[in-house]
N, C-alpha and C positions, 0 to 999 in steps of 0.2 A: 294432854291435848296436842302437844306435839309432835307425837309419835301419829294420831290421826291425820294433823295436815301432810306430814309426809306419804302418808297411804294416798290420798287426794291428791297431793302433789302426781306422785309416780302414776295413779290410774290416770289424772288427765293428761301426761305426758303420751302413757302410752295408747291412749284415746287418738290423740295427735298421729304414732306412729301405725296404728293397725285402719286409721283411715285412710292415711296417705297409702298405706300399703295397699288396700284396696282397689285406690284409684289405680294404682300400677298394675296390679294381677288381675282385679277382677273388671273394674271395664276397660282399660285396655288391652286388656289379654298377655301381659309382656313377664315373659317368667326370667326371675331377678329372686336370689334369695341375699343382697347382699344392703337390704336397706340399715342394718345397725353401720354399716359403715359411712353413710350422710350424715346417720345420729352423731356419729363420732369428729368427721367432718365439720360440721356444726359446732359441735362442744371443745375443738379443740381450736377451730379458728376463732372464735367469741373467746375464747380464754384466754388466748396466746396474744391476740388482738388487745384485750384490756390489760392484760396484766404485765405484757413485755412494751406495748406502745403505748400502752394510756389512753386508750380510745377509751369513751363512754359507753357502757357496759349494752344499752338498748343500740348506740349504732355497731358498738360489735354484733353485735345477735342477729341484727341484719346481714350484717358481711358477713356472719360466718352462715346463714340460710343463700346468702349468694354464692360463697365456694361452694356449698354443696351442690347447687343448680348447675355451679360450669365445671366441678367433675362429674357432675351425672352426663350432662352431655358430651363432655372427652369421649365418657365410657360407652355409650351407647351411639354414637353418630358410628363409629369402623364395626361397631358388633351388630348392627341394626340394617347397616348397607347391606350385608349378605346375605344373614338370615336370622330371624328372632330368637333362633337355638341357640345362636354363639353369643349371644346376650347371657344368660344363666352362665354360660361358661367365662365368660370374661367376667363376669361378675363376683364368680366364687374367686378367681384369680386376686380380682383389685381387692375382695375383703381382706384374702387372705397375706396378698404380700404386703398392704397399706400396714395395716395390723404389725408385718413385722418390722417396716419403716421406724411406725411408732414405739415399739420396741428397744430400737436398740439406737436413736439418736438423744443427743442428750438432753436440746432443748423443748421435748415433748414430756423430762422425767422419765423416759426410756420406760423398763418394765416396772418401777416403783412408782410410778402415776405421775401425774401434773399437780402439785399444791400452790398454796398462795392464791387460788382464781378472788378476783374481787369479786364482792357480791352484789348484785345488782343494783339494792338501793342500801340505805344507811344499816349497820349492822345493827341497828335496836328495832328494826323494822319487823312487826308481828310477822309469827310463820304463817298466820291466816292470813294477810295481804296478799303475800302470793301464793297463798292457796287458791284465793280468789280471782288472779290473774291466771294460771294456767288452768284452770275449770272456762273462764271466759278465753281464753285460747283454742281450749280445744273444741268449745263450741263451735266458735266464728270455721272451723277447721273443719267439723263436721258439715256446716251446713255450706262451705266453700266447697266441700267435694260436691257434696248433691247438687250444687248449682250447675257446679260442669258437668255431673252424670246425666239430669236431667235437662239441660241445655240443648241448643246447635252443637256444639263440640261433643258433648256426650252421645249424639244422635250421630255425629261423623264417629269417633270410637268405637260404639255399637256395630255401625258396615265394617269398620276397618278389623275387629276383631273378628267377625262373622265370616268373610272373605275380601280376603286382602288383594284379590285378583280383580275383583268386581270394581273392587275400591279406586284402585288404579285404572283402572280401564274409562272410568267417570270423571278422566282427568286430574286426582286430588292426591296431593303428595303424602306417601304413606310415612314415607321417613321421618320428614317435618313431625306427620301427627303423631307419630310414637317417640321420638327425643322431646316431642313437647308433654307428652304426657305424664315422661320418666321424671323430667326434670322437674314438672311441677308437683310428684308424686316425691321426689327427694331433696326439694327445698322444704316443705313441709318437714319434712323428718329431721333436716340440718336445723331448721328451727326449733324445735322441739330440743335436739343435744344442747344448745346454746342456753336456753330455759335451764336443764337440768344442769349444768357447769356453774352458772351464774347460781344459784340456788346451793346445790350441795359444795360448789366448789373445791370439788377432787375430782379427778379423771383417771381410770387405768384403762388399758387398752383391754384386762379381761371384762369389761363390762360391754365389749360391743364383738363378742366373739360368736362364733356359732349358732350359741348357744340361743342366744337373741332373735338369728334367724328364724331359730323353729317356734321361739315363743310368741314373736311378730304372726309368722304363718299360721297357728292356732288359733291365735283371737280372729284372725278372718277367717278360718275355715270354720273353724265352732260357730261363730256369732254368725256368718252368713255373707258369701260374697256376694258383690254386687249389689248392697243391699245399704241405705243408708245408717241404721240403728247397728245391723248386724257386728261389726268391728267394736261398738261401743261396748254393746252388750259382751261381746267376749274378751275385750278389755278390764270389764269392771271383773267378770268372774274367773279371768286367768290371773287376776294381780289377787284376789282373797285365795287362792289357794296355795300360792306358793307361802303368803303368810300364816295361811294355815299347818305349813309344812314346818316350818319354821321353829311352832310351840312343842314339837315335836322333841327339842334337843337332841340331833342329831349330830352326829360329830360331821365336820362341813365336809372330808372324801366319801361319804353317802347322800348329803346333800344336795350337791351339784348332780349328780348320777342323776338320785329321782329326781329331779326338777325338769331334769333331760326327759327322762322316760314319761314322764308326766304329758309333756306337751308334745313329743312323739307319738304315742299313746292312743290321744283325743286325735290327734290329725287321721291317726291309722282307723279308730273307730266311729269317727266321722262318714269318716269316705266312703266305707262300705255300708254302715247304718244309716246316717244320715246325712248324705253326700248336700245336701242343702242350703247344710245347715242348723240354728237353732231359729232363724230368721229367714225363710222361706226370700228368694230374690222373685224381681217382678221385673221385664226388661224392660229398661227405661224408652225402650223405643218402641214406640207403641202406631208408627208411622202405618207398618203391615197392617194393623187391626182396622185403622180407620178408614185404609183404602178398599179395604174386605168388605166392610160397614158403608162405604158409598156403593160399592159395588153392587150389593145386596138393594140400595134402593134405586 
């Protein structure tokens, strides 16, 4: 049964991150392929937080979903002023050099990982407990995105992705709206690392590489941007396959490879088969329709 809440565990974590991710890419519009590195963010200030200061393990998890929010805004307030391109680009930059910070200092475990994390609550504590908590995490997460998709804010991101000229021109600060959206798109995800630290308590930096990137992108792009099931849905079915890859016994340098190709793969035959989705998106702004619909009477 073990080995089940861990499956549960890891789907509603990464429920947590391909939502949050959504908010970022798909109504925002803001391309960032660097979200495992707020995961990391997350999971390494909640760890370091409890276990080198002795902070209480829920208000680390807080402060480490707060550093993630004020490096995501470091990263996007200089790459956002000039143009949303240099977003993706500084982004690949901060995964990649973060990554090798974490590497090669000492008090992160360098490249042999972070051990010793405390664990959240008493160590005899069922694994279904918090199996139960991060399933109700990721819900409250799911249905926190929709609020802001389907909201005032959602309905300003909607313009501000559509035409960003128009958006400014109506007076309304585009920069604000997209550091706001990043960051509440990469505090989610620092929360989520925090959850998983506290929980498996071990950290390496190759679990927030690349790699993560493309598996992040996949669950949205399969399950359906802009969409509030869609993330979930490609969530639950990108996490059974790789454990399906897994019964396989494969020796682990062909492992990693497919796992890569895998989620490469679906993004590439997505796009041209079913650029959609597996969950059809419907835009949340539905302002056009209804002025069409007074118009008409």
């Amino acid at each position: 049964m073990e080995y089940l809440y861990t499956i549960i565990i890891l789907v509603g974590l990464y429920v947590v991150l391909a939502s949050s991710f959504n908010l970022v890419i798909g109504y925002a519009g803001l391309i960032s392929i660097a979200h495992p590195v707020f995961y990391a963010i997350g999971a390494y200030g909640s760890a370091l937080l409890a276990r080198d200061f002795g902070w209480p393990a829920p208000l680390a998890m807080l402060a480490g979903a707060l550093l993630a929010v004020a490096a995501s805004i470091l990263l996007a307030l200089p790459s956002l002023r000039v143009s949303g391109d240099y977003l993706l680009i500084a982004s690949i930059g901060f995964q990649l050099g973060l990554l090798e910070i974490i590497k090669n200092v000492s008090w992160t475990g360098g490249a042999g990982g972070l051990t010793n994390i405390p664990a959240a609550f008493a160590p005899s504590t069922p694994h279904w407990v918090y199996a139960v908590i991060v399933v109700v995490v990721a819900a409250l997460s799911v249905l926190a995105v929709r609020a802001v998709a389907h909201g005032a804010y959602g309905r300003a991101m909607s313009a501000l992705r559509d035409d960003e000229l128009a958006f400014s021109m109506l007076g309304r600060n585009a920069v604000a709206m997209k550091v706001g959206s990043f960051a509440l798109g990469c505090g989610l995800a620092g929360f989520a690392g925090a959850l998983y630290a506290h929980q498996f308590r071990y950290l390496a930096p190759d679990q927030f590489e690349i790699l993560q990137s493309s598996a992040i992108l996949t669950m949205v792009v399969v399950g359906g941007l802009r969409t509030t099931w869609g993330p979930v849905v490609g969530a639950v079915m990108l996490q059974a396959l790789p454990q399906a890859i897994t019964f396989m016994n494969l020796p682990p340098s062909l492992l990693g490879p497919l796992q890569g190709l895998l989620f490469t793969g679906l993004v590439l035959v997505f796009m041209f088969i079913r650029p959609q989705g597996l969950i059809p998106a419907a835009d949340v702004w539905t302002g056009a329709k209804e002025a069409h619909d007074v118009g008409r009477r």
